[in-house]
C-alpha angles and dihedrals in degrees: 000000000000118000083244100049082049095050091052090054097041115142085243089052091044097055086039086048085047094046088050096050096046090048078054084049105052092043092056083049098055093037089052085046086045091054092043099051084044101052113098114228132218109211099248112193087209099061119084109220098070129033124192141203157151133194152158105283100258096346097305093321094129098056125119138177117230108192121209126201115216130166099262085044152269123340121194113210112189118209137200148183118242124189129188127200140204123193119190098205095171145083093252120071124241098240095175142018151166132186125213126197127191108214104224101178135023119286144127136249119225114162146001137184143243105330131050127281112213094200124196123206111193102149084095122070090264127043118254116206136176143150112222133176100226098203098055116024149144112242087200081055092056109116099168125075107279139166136204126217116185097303093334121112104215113183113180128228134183137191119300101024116116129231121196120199108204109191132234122247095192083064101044104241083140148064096045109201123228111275104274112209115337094322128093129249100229147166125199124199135185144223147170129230128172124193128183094246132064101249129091119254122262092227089169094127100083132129116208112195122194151161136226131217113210120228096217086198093066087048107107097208094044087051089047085052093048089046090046089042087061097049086045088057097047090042083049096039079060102039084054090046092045094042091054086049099054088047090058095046088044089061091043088055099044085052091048090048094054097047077054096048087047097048095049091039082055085047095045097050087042097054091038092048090075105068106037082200091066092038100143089007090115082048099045092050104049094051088058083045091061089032086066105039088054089048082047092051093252114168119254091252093050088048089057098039090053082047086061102033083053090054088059105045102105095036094125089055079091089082101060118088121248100244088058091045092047109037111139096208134046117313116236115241082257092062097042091048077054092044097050084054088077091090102049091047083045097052090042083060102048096043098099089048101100100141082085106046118223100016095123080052092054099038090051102037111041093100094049105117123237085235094049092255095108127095154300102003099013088228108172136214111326093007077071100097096237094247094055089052082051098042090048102057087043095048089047103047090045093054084051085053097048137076105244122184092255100045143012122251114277136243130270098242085036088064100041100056080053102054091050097043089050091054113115092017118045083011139049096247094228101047085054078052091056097034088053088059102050088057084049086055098044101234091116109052124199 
């Protein structure tokens, strides 16, 4: 995967992904709540979660006749006791509400509790209306038609005038709550109606409007994105505690690293200084070492660690005398059987260095030959640990580059010819691939 493609997907883009898409979340929550609260509802006698209706008080229990004299005789005006009821059977309370009834045959309104009546008189050639409050009036305020009959406020409606009944919320006709358990939330209001026959009104056109006030924690969706909210914050609480901690150990490495980096480069300059014709070569070598495990894929921890296992690579040349080491002609069979003795001194040295893994490999194989025909163990092609095989290419293609005591440095097309006629028998033919390309592509100069 590309470092890009990581970087999208890192655990610190992910929580901030998820953050992002539980803020979308809750905002499509509270605008479909918004809308919801918002929306202006039609009683429907079909739908469950409120339930509507009004009816004589007791059956018609609660009726009278007032009788009034007059001079051209006795009326009878028969009164009743209407209730209407309101039942929230859902989960969402009622927070507002109005009813509105269609008077469909003469009668007269008389009293109301405990909310407000809005009442329209359009029998006449212009439309009354008013709003009273029918338990506590002034009689000089009245604009409708109205009558008075003794005490009685009698106010006449026919059919076709409209009567609107707006609750009271001190005392607490609204908001209605969300049912709780298996019983309703209700209100119950009352009014008086009185007609000239002996027979209740049929007050069944009516239109009741209301509005409903979602609990969001009923709300399955907003409760999943609480739920998921709270995992979000544990899962964020760790990543910040991990992530301090890897920054800590992050600093403790890089000062171990360094205190690594400080101790091989004191070996390095101690080893090369030896010999003034090798003088960089540790350090040479082990930049086209990391050179070729990036153009491998290595991790960023194995390329520094080959970096630091190639440093190292000629460490036990310490052991070798300096006549031998610097011997300007051509070493006895005696001296190059001393000489190959530098990687196993070197890897002797290095054994008990285990905070960098597979340096003893790289320090005793590196002259091991792709074909089995190296030192000191004549291991062959993928015996060969992979950073010997690394180690070796680089060491051999510096020590062609360089001035040494016994040679000048050769040429370009000299080492080149080398490089590709040793592949597959002092090299591994396809780091020579990868080596090749790095000198194409000039990141190793000659």
């Amino acid at each position: 995967m590309k470092k890009s493609t990581r970087r999208l997907f890192s655990a610190r883009n992910l929580l901030l992904y998820a953050l992002v898409a539980l803020a979308i979340g809750f905002c499509v929550c509270l605008l479909n709540a918004n809308d919801f609260n918002n929306t202006t509802r039609i009683y429907d006698p079909s739908r469950e979660d409120v339930s509507f209706v009004i009816a004589p008080r007791g059956g018609k229990t609660d009726s009278w006749v007032k009788r009034v004299e007059r001079e051209d005789g006795e009326v009878s005006y028969y009164g009743v006791t209407y209730d209407a009821t309101i039942n929230n059977n859902g989960t969402d309370t009622i927070s507002s509400w109005m009813l509105q009834i269609n008077i469909t045959r003469d009668c007269y309104l008389n009293n109301a509790w405990c909310g407000t009546f809005e009442v329209h008189q359009r029998s006449g050639a212009e439309e009354k209306v008013q709003t009273l409050d029918l338990r506590d009036y002034d009689i000089d305020e009245i604009r409708i038609d109205y009558s008075l009959e003794g005490n009685d406020l009698l106010i006449p409606l026919s059919a076709g005038d409209i009567i609107i009944y707006h609750p009271d919320f001190e005392t607490d006709e609204y908001p209605i709550a969300a049912q709780t358990g298996r019983s309703p939330s209700r209100v119950v209001f009352g009014m008086i109606f009185y007609t000239l026959e002996d027979e209740s009104l049929a007050l069944d056109d009516y239109q009741l409007c209301y509005h409903l006030e979602r609990n969001l924690f009923s709300d399955r969706f907003f409760m999943t994105l609480l739920v998921a909210s709270g995992i979000w914050a544990l899962i964020a609480l760790v990543f910040v505690i991990v992530e301090w901690k890897m920054r800590r150990a992050h600093i403790r490495f890089q000062q171990d690293e360094h205190i690594i980096s400080q101790s091989i480069g004191v070996f390095t300059h101690f080893f090369d200084a030896k010999d003034v014709y090798t003088t960089g070569h540790s350090q040479r070598v082990a930049a086209y070492a990391r050179l070729i495990a990036q153009k491998m894929g290595f991790s960023d921890d194995a390329c520094r660690q080959t970096y630091y296992i190639a440093l190292m690579h000629d460490c036990g040349k310490c052991y070798i005398p300096d006549e031998i080491l610097k011997k300007p002609g051509k070493l006895t069979r005696e001296e190059y059987e001393i000489v190959k003795q530098h990687t196993v001194k070197g890897a002797d040295m290095v054994k008990d260095f285990t905070s960098i893994e597979h340096i003893r490999d790289g320090v005793l194989y590196h002259h091991e030959r792709y074909d089995g025909k190296g030192y000191p163990s004549g291991l062959a092609g993928e015996n060969i640990p992979m950073i010997s095989r690394i180690i070796c290419i680089a060491d051999s293609f510096d020590a062609m580059n360089s001035i040494r005591c016994y040679r000048n440095k050769l040429s370009r097309e000299y080492i080149l010819n080398e490089l590709r006629t040793a592949s597959g028998t002092q090299f591994d033919p396809e780091i020579t691939k990868v080596f090749l390309s790095l000198i194409d592509e000039g990141k190793v100069a000659f």
